[in-house]
N, C-alpha and C positions, 0 to 999 in steps of 0.2 A: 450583268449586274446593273440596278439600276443605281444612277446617280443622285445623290441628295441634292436639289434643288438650290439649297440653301449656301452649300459649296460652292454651285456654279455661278450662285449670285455673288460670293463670297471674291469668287478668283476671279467675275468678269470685272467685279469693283477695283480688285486690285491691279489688274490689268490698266483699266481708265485713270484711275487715280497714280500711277506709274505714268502712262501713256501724258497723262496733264501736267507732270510734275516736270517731266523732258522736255515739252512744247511751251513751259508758259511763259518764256520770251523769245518765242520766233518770230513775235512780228514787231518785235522790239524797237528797230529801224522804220516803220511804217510812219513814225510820228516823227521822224526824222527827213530833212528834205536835202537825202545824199544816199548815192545806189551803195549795194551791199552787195556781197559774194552769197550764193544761194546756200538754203540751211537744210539741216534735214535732221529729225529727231535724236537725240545723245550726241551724234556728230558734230553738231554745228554745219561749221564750214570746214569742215578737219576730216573730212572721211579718207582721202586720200593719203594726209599722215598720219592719222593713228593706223589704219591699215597696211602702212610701208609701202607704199606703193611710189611714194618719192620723198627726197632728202628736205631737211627743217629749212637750208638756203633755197631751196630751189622751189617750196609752196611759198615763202615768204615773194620771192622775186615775181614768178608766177602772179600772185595776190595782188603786188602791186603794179605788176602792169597790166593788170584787169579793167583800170580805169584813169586811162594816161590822160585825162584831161580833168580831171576830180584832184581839190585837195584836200578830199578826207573820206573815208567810203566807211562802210560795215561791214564785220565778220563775226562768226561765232566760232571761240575756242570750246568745243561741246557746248555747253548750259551757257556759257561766256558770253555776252555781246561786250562788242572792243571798239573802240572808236578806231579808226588807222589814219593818222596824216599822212598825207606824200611830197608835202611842199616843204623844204628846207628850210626858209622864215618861220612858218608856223610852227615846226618841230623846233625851234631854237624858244621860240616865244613860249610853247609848254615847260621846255628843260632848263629854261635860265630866267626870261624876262616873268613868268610869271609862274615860277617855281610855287607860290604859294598855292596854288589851287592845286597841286600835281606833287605831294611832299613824298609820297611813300608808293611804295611799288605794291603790287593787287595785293588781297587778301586772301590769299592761296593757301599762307599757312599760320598758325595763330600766331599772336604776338601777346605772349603770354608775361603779366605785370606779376606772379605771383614767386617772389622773390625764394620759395624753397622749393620751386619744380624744378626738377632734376633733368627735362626736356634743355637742350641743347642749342636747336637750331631756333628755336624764339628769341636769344640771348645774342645771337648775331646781328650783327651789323647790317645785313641785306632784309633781314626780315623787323627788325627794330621798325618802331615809324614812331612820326608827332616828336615832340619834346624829348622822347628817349633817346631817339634815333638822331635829333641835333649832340645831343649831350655826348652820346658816345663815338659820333662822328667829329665833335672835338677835341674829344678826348684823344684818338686814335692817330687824329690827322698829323700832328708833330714826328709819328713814328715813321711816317713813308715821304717823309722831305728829302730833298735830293743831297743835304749831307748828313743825314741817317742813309741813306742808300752809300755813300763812299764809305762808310763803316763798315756793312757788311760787306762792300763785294771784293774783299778779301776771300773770304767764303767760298764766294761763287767761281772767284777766280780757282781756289782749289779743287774744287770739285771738277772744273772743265778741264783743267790739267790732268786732274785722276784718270777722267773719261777720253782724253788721246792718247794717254800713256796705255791703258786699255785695249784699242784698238790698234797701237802701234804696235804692241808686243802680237798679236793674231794676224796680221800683216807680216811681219815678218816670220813668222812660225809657219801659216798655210798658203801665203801670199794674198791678195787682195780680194774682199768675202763681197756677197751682195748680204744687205741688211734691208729688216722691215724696220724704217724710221722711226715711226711713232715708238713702237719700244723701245728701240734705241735713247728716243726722247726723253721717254717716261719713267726710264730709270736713272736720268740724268737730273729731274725736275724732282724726282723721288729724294734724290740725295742731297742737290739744294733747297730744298724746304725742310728736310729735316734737320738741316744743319742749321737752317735762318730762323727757320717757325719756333725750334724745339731745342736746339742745343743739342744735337743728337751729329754723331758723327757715320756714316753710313756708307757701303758702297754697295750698292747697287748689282756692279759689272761683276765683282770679282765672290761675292754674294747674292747670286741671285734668287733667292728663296728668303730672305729678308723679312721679318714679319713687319717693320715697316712699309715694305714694298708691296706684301701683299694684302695689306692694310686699305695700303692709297688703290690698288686696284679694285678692291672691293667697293671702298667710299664712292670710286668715281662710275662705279657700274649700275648706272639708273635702269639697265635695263634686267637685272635682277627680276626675276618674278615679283616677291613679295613686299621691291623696293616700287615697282612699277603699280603695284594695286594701292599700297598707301598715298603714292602720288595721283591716280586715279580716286581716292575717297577723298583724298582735299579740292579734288575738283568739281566731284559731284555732290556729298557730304560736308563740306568743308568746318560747318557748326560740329558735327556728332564729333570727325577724327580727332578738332581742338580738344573739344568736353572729356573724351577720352587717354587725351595727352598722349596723341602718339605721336612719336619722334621720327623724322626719316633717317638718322643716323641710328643704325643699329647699337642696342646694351653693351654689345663687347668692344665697338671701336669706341663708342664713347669713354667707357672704362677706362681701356686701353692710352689714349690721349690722354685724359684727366692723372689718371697718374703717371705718365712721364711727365708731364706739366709739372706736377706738383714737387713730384721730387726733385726735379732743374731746379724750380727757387727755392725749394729746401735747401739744396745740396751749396747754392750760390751764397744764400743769405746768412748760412752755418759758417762759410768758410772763407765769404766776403771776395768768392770769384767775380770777373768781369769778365766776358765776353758779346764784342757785335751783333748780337743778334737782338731776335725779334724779343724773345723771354724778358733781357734786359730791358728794351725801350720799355716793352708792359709792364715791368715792375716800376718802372720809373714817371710812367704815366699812371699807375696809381696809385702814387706816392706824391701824385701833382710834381714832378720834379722838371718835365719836359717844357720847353718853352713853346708856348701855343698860338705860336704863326709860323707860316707856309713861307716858303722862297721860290721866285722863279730863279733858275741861271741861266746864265749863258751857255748857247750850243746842246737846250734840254732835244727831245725830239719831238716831230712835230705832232707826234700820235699822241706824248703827254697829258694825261687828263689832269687840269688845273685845281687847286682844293679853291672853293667860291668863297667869298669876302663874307658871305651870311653865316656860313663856319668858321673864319677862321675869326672874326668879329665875336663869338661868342663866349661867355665865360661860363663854366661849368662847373662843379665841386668833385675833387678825383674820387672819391670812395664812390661813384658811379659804377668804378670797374673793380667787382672784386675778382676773385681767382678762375669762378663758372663762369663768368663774361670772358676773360682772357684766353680760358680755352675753347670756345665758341669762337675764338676769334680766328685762334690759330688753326681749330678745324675746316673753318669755312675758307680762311687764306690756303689751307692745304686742299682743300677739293677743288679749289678755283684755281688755284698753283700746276698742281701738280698733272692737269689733262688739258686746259685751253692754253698755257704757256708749252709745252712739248706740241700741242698743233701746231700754235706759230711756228715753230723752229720746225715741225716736219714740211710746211707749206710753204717756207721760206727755202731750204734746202730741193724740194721738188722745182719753184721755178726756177733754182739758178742752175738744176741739172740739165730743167730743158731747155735752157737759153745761156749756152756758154759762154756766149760774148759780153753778156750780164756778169757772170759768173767773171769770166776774165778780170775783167772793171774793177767788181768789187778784190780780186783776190791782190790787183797791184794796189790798192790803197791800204790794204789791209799789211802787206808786205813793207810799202812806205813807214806805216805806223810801227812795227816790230822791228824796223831796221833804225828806226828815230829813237827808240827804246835801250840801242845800244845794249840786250840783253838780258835786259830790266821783266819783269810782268807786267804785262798791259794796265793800267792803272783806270780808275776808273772816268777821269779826265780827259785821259786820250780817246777811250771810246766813246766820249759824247764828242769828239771833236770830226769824227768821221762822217761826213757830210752823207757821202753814197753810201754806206749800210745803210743810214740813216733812211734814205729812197728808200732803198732795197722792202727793207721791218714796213716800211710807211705802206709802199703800194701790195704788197702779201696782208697787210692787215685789211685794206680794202676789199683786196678779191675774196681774201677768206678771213672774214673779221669772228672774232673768238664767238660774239653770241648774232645768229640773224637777227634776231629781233630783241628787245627789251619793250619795258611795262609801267606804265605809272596810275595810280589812281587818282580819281579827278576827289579831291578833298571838300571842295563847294563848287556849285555851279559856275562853269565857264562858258562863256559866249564870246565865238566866234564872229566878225562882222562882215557880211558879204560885203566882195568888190564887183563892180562892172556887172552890175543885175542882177549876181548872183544873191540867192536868200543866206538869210543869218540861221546861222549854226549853235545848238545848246547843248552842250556835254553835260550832264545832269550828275548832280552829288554822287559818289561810290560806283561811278561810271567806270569801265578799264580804258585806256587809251595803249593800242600797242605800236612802238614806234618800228618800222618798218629796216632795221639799217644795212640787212640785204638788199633791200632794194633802191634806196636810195644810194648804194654803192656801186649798183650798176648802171645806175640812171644817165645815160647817153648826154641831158643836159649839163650835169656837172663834172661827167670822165666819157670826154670823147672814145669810139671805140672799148668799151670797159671789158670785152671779153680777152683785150689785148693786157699783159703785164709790161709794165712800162714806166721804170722806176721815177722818167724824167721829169711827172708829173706833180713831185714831191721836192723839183728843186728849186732853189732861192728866185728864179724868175716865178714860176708857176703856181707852188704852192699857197700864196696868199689869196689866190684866183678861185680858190676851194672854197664854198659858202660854210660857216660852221656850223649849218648844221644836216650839212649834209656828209660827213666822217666824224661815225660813232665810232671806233672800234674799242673805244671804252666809257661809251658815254658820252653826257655831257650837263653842265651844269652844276649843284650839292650834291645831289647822290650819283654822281659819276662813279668810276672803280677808283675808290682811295689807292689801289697797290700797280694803278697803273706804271711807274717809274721803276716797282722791281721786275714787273716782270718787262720789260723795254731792257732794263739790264741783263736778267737772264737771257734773253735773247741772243741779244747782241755780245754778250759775252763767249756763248757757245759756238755760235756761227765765226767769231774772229780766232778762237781757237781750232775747228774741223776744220778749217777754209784754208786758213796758214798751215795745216798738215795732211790734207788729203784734198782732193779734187772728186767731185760729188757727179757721179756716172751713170745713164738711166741705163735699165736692161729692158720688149714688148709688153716682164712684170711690172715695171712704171708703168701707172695709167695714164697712157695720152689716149683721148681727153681725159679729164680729171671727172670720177664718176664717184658720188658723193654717196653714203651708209644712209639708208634710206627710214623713215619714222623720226622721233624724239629724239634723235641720238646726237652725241656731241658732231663737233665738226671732224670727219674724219674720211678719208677713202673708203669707197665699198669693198674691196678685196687687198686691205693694206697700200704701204706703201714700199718699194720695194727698191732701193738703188744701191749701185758699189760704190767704195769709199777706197779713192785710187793714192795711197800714201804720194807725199810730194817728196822729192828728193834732197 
């Protein structure tokens, strides 16, 4: 058969014009006088992790030590060029001192103004940018102050009680189990956010098929087929997917939230209920009721991400937040909640398996504090008064910090100014800059030995000796993680409960070394995580 001519001029054009549309910032970096990681067409510099071939910490770490004498190189996220610091000064000076060129995180996904789209995640907090994104970062910020958190962690305290009461009764019934942590975790994290985010009362353990639970699992599973190709159209599409308003939160969980949401402040505002949680502050912040400044206290932790003087200086009008903002809010706190806070506590519990004498440390201070309690529940005072968890959560969030990397986009041009002969540096308008904080966490210059855990890094002599901007593990700057303080409480609340009633035991299924799930994927072990949980007497 022969071929119509006109076809194969048809398919070769569309071929080239594909082939052009992949390539037309690969030499993006050329005009730039700073090396870059090698590109290669749709790839970028990313063939190795979109292929799985290794984990999101370990291309991050990899990347930046590609050029240990550079403080700022190139890479491409596929079609992406991303600027990368590696110098701690300079990453503090993009995050804080000159926050105004760097307000809002890439434009990945739309940031949609039209006040009756039914799209979800434009209405969040992490995607908000400009003027919106102050307004309802002020708005918000009164609700994660550290005495909004002693309100809730009543809460939390229940649910960690629920969760050893749990384990105690299966301890004693089959005698002492091995468990894969992260679920252990994540139906822990399941039950405190539904109880904090939602007003929703839940167990997890005793219920496990929960359509809350299996809700949150779904939400947090980016590796979904058709959750993974939408996230691939924002990266390569990023115009058509907005135009088209498609949501990464699926129709039915969105639903699903929206109306428990709605009917908690039905149910509350019908019958003039009160309860600590997160529902209440939101009604209360938009109703403007909330008083709009930040507190530091005494004995916070030192992972704490600060709310900035440019937030909490600002004044806003409440009807910012109506009802679709609130539950955007609570979605996005529940997908962020409910998988990188059960890490921490899985990776927290893994070092002190494999390093008992750590382990020991923390379980007599923890014993000190329940025995000072004279029977009481741990209140939320005494656990900010615990120095060594304090270490413990601090150097766990270094080795294995909730996000490798984060993102900002440059708003107007910034100029860098060489030192010591070096040439000056242009970050040009709608540039990405990604900040690096894998790598800067293991960086030998500011955590001697980093592949060592070593909690004593984090105490009252040493810790101020940490440059700040070299420990992200929530940021740093205005757009830090506003909920850094609950989940430092979740943490440290589960950990001071499993610890004072079991002893955390590896079995050759604990991975030593620690071999990390390889692609996009959150932070997690590549074959689970796997230890006994040896009730204490």
């Amino acid at each position: 058969m022969e071929l119509n001519p006109l076809y194969v001029i048809a398919f070769v054009s569309v071929l080239l014009a594909l082939y052009l549309y992949l390539t037309k910032n690969n030499g993006f970096f050329k005009n730039h006088p700073i090396p870059c990681l090698p590109v290669e067409p749709l790839f970028g510099s990313t063939r190795r992790l979109i292929l799985k071939r290794t984990s999101f910490q370990d291309f991050v770490r990899a990347s930046y030590d590609r050029f240990p004498h550079a403080k700022i190189f190139g890479m491409f996220e596929m079609l992406t060029p991303m600027f990368v610091p590696r110098d701690a000064e300079l990453i503090k000076r993009i995050l804080v001192k000159d926050f105004d060129h760097f307000v809002n995180h890439r434009s990945m996904f739309p940031s949609n103004d039209d006040p009756d789209s039914t799209m979800l995640l434009p209405k969040t907090l992490f995607v908000m940018k400009d003027q919106r994104w102050r307004n309802m970062r002020t708005t918000l910020s009164p609700t994660f102050t550290g005495s909004k958190m002693r309100q809730m962690f009543e809460l939390i305290v229940e649910c960690s009680e629920r969760m050893v009461q749990h384990y105690r009764r299966e301890a004693e019934t089959t005698g002492p189990q091995e468990y894969e942590l992260k679920d252990v975790f994540i139906r822990f994290t399941n039950d405190a956010i539904a109880s904090c985010a939602f007003g929703v009362q839940v167990d997890s353990f005793e219920d496990e098929k929960n359509v809350f639970f299996q809700y949150g699992k779904e939400l947090t599973n980016f590796a979904r087929p058709h959750v993974f190709l939408k996230m691939m159209g924002y990266q390569v599409f990023p115009a058509l997917m907005a135009r088209m308003q498609i949501d990464l939160f699926d129709r039915k969980h969105s639903q699903f939230f929206t109306e428990l949401f709605h009917q908690s402040v039905e149910t509350r505002e019908k019958h003039g209920i009160l309860r600590p949680d997160m529902v209440h502050l939101l009604m209360q912040a938009r109703k403007g009721t909330l008083q709009r400044h930040t507190e530091k206290e005494a004995n916070e932790s030192f992972a704490t991400a600060y709310e900035s003087e440019c937030v909490q200086n600002t004044e806003v009008p409440s009807e910012t937040l109506d009802e679709t903002a609130m539950v955007a809010q609570c979605i996005i706190f529940f997908v962020a909640g409910f998988d990188a806070v059960a890490n921490a506590m899985t990776f927290v519990a893994y070092e002190l398996a494999i390093a008992p004498t750590i382990q020991q440390t923390l379980y007599d201070e923890i014993l000190a504090t329940h025995d000072a309690l004279d029977g009481k529940s741990v209140t939320y005072d005494a656990l900010q008064k615990m120095h060594y968890l304090d270490m413990v959560v601090s150097e766990t969030l270094r080795k294995w910090p909730p996000n490798p990397a984060s993102d900002r986009m440059c708003t107007k041009e910034y100029k860098i100014v060489g030192e010591d002969g070096e040439p000056d540096v242009t970050i040009p308008q709608g540039a990405t800059v990604s900040i690096p904080i894998a790598g800067l966490h293991y960086d030998p210059r500011y955590y001697p030995e980093p592949e060592r855990f070593d909690p004593e890094r984090f105490n009252e002599e040493n810790k101020h000796k940490i440059p700040q901007g070299a420990y992200l593990p929530f940021g740093l700057g205005p757009r830090n993680c506003i909920a850094s303080r609950f989940a430092l409480m979740e943490v440290k609340a589960i950990i001071y409960h499993l610890l004072l009633n079991f002893k955390f035991e590896p079995t050759n299924r604990t991975p030593i070394p620690m071999r990390l799930a390889k692609g996009f994927s959150t932070l997690r072990a590549e074959k689970g995580m796997h230890m006994k949980l040896i009730p204490r007497k």
